[in-house]
N, C-alpha and C positions, 0 to 999 in steps of 0.2 A: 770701853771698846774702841778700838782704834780706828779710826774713820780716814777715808784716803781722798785726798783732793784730784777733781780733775784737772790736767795741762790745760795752763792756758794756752792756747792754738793762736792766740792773737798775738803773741811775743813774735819778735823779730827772726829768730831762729826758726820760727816753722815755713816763715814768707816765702823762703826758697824750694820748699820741699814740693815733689813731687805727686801725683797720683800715684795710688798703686799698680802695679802690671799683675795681669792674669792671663793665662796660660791655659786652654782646654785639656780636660784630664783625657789622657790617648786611649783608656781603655776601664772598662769597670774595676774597680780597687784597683788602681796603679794609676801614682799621681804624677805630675810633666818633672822632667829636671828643675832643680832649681829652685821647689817648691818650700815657699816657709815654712817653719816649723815650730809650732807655741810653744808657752810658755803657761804657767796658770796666772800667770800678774794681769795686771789690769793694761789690754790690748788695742789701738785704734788703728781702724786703717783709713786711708785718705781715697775718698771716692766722691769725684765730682766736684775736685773742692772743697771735701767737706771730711773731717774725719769722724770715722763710726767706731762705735763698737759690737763686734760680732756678738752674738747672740749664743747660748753653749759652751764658756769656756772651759778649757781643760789644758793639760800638757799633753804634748806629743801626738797634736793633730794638727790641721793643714787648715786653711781659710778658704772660705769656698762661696762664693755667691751665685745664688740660686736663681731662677729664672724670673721670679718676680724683683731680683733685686736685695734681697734680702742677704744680709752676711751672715756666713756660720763657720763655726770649728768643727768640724771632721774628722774621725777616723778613717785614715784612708781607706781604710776595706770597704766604708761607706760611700766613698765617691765614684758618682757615674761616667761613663764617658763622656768628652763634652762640657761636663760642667765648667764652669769656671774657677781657676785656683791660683791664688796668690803664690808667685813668684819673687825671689829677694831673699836677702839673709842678713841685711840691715836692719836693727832693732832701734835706732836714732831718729828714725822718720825719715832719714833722708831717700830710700826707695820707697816710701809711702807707707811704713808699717813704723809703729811708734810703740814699743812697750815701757808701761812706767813703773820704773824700777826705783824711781827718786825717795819715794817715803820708806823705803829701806835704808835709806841711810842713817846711818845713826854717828851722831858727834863722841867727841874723847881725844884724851890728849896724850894715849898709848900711855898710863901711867900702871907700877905694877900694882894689883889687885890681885886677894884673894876672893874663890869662890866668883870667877868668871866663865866656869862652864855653863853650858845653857843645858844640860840634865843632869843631874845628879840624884841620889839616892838622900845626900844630906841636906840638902834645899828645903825650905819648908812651903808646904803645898796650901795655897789659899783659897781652898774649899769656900769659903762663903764665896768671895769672887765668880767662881765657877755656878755656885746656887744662885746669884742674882744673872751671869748669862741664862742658866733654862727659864729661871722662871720668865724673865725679860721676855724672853723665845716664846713662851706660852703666850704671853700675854697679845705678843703682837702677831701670833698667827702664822710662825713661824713653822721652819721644818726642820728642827733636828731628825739628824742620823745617826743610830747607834751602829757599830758595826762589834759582835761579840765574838770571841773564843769560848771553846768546852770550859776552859779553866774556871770560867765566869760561873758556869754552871757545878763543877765537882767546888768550888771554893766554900758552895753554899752563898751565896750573891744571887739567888734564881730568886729567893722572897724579893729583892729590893728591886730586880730587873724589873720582875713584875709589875713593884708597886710607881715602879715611874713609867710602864706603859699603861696603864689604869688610872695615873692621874694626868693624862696629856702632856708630857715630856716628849714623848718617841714620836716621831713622825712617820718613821721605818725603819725596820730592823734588818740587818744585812749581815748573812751567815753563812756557815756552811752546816752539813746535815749532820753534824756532832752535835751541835747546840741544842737542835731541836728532839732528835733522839733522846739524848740523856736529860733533856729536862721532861720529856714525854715519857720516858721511863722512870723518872720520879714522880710523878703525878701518877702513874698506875700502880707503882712498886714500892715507892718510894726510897729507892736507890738510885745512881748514877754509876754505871759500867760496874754491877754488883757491891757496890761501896754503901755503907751505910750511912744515917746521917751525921753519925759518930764518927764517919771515917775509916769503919773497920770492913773488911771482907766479908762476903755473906757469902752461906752454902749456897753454892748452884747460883752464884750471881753471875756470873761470867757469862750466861747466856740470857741474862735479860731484855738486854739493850735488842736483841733480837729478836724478841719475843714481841716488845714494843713494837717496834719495826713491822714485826708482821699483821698486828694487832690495827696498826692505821694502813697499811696497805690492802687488808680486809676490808676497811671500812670506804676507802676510796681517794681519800685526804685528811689533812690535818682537820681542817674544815670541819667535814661529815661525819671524823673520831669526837670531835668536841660537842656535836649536834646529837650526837647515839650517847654522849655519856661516860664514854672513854676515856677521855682527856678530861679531868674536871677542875686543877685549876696549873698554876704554873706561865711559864713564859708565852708559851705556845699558845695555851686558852685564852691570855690576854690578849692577846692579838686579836684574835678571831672573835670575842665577846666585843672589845670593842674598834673594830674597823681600823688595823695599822697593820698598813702591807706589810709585806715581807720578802726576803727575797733568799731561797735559802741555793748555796751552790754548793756543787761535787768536786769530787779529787778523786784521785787512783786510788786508796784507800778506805771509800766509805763501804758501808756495811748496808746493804739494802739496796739504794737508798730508802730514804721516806719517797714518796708519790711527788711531793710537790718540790723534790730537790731538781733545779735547771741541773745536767750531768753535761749539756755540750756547751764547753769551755765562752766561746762568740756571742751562744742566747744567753750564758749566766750575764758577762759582762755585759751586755745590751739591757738587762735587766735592773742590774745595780745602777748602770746610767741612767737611765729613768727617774731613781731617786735623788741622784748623785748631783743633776742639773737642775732638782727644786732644794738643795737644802742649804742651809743656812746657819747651821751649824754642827759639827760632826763630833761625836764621842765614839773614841776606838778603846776596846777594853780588851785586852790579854788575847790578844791577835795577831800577828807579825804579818800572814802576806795578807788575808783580809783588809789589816790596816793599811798597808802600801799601796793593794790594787785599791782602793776610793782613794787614796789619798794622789795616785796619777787623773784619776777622775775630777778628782772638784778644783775649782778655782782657789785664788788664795782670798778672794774678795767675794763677796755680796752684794748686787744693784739692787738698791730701792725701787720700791715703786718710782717714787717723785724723780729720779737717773742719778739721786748720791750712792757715794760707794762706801764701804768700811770693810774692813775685812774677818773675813771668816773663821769665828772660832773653831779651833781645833785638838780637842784635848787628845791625846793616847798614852795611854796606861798601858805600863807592862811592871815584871816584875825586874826586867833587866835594861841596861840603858844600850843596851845594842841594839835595840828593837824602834825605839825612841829614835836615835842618835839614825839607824838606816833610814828613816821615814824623812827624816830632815833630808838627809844626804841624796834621796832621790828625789828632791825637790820639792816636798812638802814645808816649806819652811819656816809657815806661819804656825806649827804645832807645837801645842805647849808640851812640853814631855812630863808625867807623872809614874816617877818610878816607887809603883807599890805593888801590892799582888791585888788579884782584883774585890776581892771578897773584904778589905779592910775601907777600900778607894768606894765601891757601893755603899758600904754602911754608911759610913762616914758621910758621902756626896750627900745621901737623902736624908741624913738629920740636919746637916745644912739645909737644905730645899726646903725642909719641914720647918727650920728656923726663920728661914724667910718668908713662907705664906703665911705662919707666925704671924710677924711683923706686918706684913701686909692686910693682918685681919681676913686671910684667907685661908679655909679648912680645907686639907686634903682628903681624895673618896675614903681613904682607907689607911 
């Protein structure tokens, strides 16, 4: 895992630099001209002499210090009148805002090579690496974030999703209300969107997933469907049996929803931030804008407790490398790309994971 050093501030180069300037915000959600703009790399600003680092990093939010003094990253819609916000658009230090971009660089002597894309389909994927990050993650009390697509669920990958939220993998699961549907309607029907487990069309399937649907908004939530008996095993149950939030959000398209889908677009996203600010590692599986919207969410680093840094695994699996290759392109840059479909990328991930508690002389629940 790659670990990122802090600047030293003692070098000659920072002697000259500046405090930062702040700017009162004129009005609730609308920030002063001028106002900086992040990044997710690892950010300090100089205050008092001293350079910090904000607290919440993300892209595409504004630095904001609060009345107690304290620095943070902000969505503008979040910031108050009044408050204080960093102004500048120097990212060198020299107007007091330093972001380090240095451990990005990478040496070479421009020489030609093959097989220098960073996604491909023909790369070979190093599964056990990825099973020593989770379990690693387990170990130390970590917080992975899984963020899933339907596909995850029709691929049949719903047993493996499960079996790594039931062995403490998932810290929180971040979706939208397809996921949860059709794996809720496999655990009562056992279909997804009328499709059998063979794959084939079923009479009168086509109106399942609504049946589901009605069947947990009877009962009040996913919650109280899996307390009555409804829900008895699957993605969803696992959850709720063993205490891993969830956050499931809407689109113009959904069916229902379920009871517990956020549908206003502001609260979904205030929601998935929530997990997005504790995690520590992120697995995106057969998802396109799910995986983009967390991936403008998280930093590209993780602080220690003790204030070292290393940065933030970030696997995303799709079946296509456009999916992959956008997630990069919108700034997510530290993700590893895994072009498979997802039902082969689950098998596979969790007999790795199984191979390594293995090793470690530790038994999985199940």
């Amino acid at each position: 895992m790659t670990t990122i050093a802090h600047p030293d501030f003692t070098a000659a180069r920072f002697a000259s630099f500046p405090d930062a300037r702040f700017t009162p915000a004129p009005a609730d959600g609308v920030l002063p001209e001028g106002f900086f703009t992040t990044t997710n790399l690892p950010t300090y600003v100089r205050v008092d002499g001293r350079w910090r680092m904000p607290r919440e990093p993300r892209m595409d939010g504004a630095l904001v210090q609060d009345a107690q003094g304290e620095l943070w990253v902000r969505e503008g819609r979040r910031v108050r009148a009044g408050e204080r916000v960093v102004v500048g658009k120097a990212e060198d230090g020299s107007e007091g805002v330093y972001v380090n971009m240095a451990y990005l660089a990478e040496g070479g002597e421009g020489e030609f090579k093959f097989m220098t894309s960073e996604v491909s389909r023909e790369k070979p994927i190093d599964y056990a690496h990825m099973a020593r990050l989770l379990v690693e993650e387990r170990e130390r009390g970590g917080y992975p974030i899984w963020v899933t697509g339907p596909a995850l669920v029709h691929s049949r990958a719903r047993a493996d999703m499960t079996w790594f939220v039931e062995n403490g993998f998932v810290g929180a699961l971040l979706a939208g209300n397809a996921v949860a549907v059709h794996d809720i309607e496999a655990s009562i029907y056992g279909t997804t969107l009328g499709m059998s487990g063979a794959g084939e069309a079923t009479s009168g399937g086509h109106g399942l997933h609504m049946r589901a649907i009605n069947k947990v908004r009877q009962a009040g939530s996913i919650a109280k469907a899996v307390e009555a008996g409804i829900i008895t095993n699957g993605i969803m149950h696992a959850c709720v049996k063993h205490g891993v939030p969830f956050v499931l959000t809407g689109s113009i398209r959904d069916d229902g929803p379920l009871p517990d889908v956020v549908t206003d677009n502001l609260a979904a996203q205030d929601a998935m931030r929530r997990h997005a600010v504790k995690a520590t590692m992120a697995v995106l599986v057969a998802t396109a804008l799910h995986a983009i919207a967390t991936g403008n969410m998280l930093p590209a680093f993780v602080t220690e407790k003790d204030g070292s840094l290393r940065e933030l695994p970030t696997i995303c699996v799709d079946s296509s490398e456009f999916v992959v290759s956008k997630l990069k392109d919108r700034g997510t840059h530290q993700a590893f790309g895994v072009v498979t479909n997802a039902q082969d990328f689950m098998h596979i991930l969790r007999l790795y994971v199984e191979r390594e508690l293995a090793a470690r002389g530790k038994a999985p629940k199940s």
